[in-house]
C-alpha positions as CSV (number, residue, x, y, z in Angstrom):
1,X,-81.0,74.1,20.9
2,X,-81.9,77.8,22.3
3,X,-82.8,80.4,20.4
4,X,-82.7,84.0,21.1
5,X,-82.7,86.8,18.7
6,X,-83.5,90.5,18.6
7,X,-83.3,93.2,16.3
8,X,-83.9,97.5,16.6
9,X,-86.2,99.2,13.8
10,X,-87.6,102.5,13.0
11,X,-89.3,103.8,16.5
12,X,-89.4,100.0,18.0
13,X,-87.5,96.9,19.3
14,X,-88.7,93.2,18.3
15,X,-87.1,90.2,20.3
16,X,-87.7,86.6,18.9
17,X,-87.3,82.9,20.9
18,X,-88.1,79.7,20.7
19,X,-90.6,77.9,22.9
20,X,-88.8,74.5,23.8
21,X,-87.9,73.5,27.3
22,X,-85.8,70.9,26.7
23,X,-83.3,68.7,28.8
24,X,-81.1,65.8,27.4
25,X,-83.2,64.4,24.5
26,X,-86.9,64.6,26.2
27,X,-88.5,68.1,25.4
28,X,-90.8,68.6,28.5
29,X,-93.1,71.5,26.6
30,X,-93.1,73.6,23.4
31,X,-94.9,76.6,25.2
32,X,-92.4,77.9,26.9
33,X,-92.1,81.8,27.0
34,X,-88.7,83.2,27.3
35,X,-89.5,86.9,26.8
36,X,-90.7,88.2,29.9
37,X,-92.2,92.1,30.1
38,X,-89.7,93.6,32.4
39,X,-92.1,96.7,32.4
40,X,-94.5,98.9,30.6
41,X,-92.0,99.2,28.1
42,X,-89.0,97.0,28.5
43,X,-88.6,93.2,27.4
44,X,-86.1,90.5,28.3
45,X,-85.2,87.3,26.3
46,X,-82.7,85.1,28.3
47,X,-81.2,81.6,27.0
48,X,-79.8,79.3,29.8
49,X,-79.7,76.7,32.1
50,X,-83.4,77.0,32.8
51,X,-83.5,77.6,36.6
52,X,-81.0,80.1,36.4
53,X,-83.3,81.9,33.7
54,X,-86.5,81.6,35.4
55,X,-85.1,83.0,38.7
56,X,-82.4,85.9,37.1
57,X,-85.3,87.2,35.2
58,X,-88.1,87.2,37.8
59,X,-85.0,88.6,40.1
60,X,-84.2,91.7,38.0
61,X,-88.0,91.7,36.7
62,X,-88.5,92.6,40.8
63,X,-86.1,94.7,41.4
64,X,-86.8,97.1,38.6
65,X,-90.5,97.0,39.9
66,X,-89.0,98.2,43.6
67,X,-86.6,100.8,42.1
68,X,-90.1,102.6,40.1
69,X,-92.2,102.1,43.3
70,X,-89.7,103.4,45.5
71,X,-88.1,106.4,43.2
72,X,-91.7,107.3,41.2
73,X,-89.8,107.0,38.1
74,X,-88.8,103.8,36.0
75,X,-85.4,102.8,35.0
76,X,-84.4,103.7,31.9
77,X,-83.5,100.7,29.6
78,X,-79.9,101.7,29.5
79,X,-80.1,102.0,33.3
80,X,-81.8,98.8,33.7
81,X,-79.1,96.7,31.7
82,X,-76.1,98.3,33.4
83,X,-78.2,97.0,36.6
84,X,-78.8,93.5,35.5
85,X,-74.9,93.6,33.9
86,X,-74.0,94.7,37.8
87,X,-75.8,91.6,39.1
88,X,-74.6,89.2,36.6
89,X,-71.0,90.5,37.6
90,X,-71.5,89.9,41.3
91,X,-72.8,86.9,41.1
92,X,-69.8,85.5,38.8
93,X,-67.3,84.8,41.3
94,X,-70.0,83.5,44.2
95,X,-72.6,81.9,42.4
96,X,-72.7,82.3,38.8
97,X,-75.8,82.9,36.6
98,X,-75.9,80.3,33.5
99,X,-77.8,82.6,31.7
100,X,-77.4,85.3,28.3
101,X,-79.8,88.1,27.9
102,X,-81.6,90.4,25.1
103,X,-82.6,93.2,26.8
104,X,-85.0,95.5,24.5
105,X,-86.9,98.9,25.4
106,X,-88.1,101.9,24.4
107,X,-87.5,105.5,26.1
108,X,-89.3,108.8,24.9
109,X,-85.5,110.6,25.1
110,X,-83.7,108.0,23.5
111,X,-86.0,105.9,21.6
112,X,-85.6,102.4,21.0
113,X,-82.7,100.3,22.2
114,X,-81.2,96.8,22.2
115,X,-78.6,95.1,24.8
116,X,-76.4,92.4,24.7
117,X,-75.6,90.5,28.0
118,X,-73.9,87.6,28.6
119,X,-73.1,85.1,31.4
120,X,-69.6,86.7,32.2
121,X,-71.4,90.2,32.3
122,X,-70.6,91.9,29.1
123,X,-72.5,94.1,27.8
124,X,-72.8,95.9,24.6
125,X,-75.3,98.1,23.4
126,X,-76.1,96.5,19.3
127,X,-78.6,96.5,16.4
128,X,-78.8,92.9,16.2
129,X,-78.3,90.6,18.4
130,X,-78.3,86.8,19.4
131,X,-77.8,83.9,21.5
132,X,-77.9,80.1,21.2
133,X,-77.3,77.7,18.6
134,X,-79.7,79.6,16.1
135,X,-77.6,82.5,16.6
136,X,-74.9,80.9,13.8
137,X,-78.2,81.3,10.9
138,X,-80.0,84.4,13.0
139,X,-76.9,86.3,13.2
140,X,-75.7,85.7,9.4
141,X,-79.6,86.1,8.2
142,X,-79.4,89.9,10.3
143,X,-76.2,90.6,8.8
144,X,-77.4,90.1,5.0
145,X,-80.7,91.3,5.3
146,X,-80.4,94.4,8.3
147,X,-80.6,98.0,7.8
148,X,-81.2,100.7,10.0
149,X,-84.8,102.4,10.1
150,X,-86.6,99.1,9.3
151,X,-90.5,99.4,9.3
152,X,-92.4,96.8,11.4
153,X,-93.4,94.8,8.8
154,X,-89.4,94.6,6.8
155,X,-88.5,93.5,10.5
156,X,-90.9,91.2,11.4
157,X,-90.0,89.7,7.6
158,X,-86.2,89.1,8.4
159,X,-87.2,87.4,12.1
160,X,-89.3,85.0,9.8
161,X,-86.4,84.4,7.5
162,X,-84.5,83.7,10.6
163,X,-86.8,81.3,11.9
164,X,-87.0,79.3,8.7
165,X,-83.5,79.2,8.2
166,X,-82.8,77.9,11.5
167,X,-85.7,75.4,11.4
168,X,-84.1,74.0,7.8
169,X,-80.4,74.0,9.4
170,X,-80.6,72.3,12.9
171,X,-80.8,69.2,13.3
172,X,-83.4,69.1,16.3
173,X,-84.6,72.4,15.8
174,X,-87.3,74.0,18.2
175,X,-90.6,74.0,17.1
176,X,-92.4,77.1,17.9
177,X,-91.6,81.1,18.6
178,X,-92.4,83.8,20.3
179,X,-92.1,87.2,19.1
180,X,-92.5,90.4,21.0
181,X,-92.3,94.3,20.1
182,X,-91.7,97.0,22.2
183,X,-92.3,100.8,21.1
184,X,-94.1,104.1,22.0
185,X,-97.1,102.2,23.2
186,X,-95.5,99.8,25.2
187,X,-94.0,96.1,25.7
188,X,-96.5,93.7,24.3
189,X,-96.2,89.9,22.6
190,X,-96.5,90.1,18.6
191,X,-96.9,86.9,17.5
192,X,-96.4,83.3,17.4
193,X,-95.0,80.9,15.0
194,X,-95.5,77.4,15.5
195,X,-94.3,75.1,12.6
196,X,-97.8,72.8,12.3
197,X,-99.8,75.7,11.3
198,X,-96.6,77.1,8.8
199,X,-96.8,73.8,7.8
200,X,-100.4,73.9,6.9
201,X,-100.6,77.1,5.4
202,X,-98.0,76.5,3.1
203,X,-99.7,73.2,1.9
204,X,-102.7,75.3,1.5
């Protein structure tokens, strides 16, 4: 029951996913972060088979790393995608990944941008975005509610409306999210939602 969704704003890039590691019908932790900091100002949220995400991400997480340490100059985000999209395309017909990717990041040239990759390496540049069963609310929540040149707080708004529609839809819905921004000052985590403190502030 994955979540993954992200969305681009006015001068920044917010990604959103839940916090459940689940297999079969035991949940083994509701901490679980699946937006990893690619670098100073670059974010990743990937939905998969969870050994496939863990390693893809610290793979391309690496590799990025090498490319600035050996060049002196980071990857753009555009750059960075078409790189994971070229991985994800290699490895289809050897060993394929099992995993779908938000890829969010902020350049001083080109500003903020969002990428849609998938486990059959396509890739889109988009708005909106997401992946996983929440992505049949998140996606139709983003389509009424999305405008371009959003302000932080309109964003961060919608991404809540997300998360409560997809908590009142699913039937075993994930518990808790993550949510991280990425803008002129950098990749950092937002804030967390976690459905026992909802719960108690809106008995309060």
């Amino acid at each position: 029951m994955e979540c993954v969704f992200g969305l681009v704003g006015d001068g920044f890039a917010i990604l959103a996913a839940d916090t459940s590691a689940v297999h079969s019908i035991l949940v083994h932790k509701s901490n679980e972060d699946k937006i990893m900091v690619l670098d100073s100002h670059k974010l990743v949220a990937a939905s998969g088979e969870p050994g496939d995400r863990v390693q893809f991400t610290e793979f391309i997480q690496k590799n990025v790393a090498l490319y600035q340490f050996r060049n002196g100059i980071p990857l753009t985000t555009a750059a960075a995608a078409n790189f994971t999209r070229g991985e994800l395309a290699s490895a289809l017909r050897k060993n394929p990944y099992a995993v779908n990717i938000l890829m969010a990041g902020y350049d001083k040239e080109t500003g903020p941008s969002l990428y849609y990759i998938d486990y059959i390496a396509t890739m889109h540049k988009v708005d909106k975005g997401a992946f996983g069963y929440g992505s049949y609310f998140s996606l139709s929540m983003m389509d009424r509610h999305y405008h371009s040149g959003m302000t932080v707080e309109e964003a961060i708004d919608l991404v809540d409306k997300c998360i409560i529609e997809i908590r009142s839809r699913l039937v075993v819905a994930p518990p808790n999210f993550v949510i991280k921004i990425v803008d002129k000052d950098g990749a950092r985590e937002y804030a967390w939602r976690e459905s026992v403190k909802d719960a108690h502030v809106a008995s309060a």
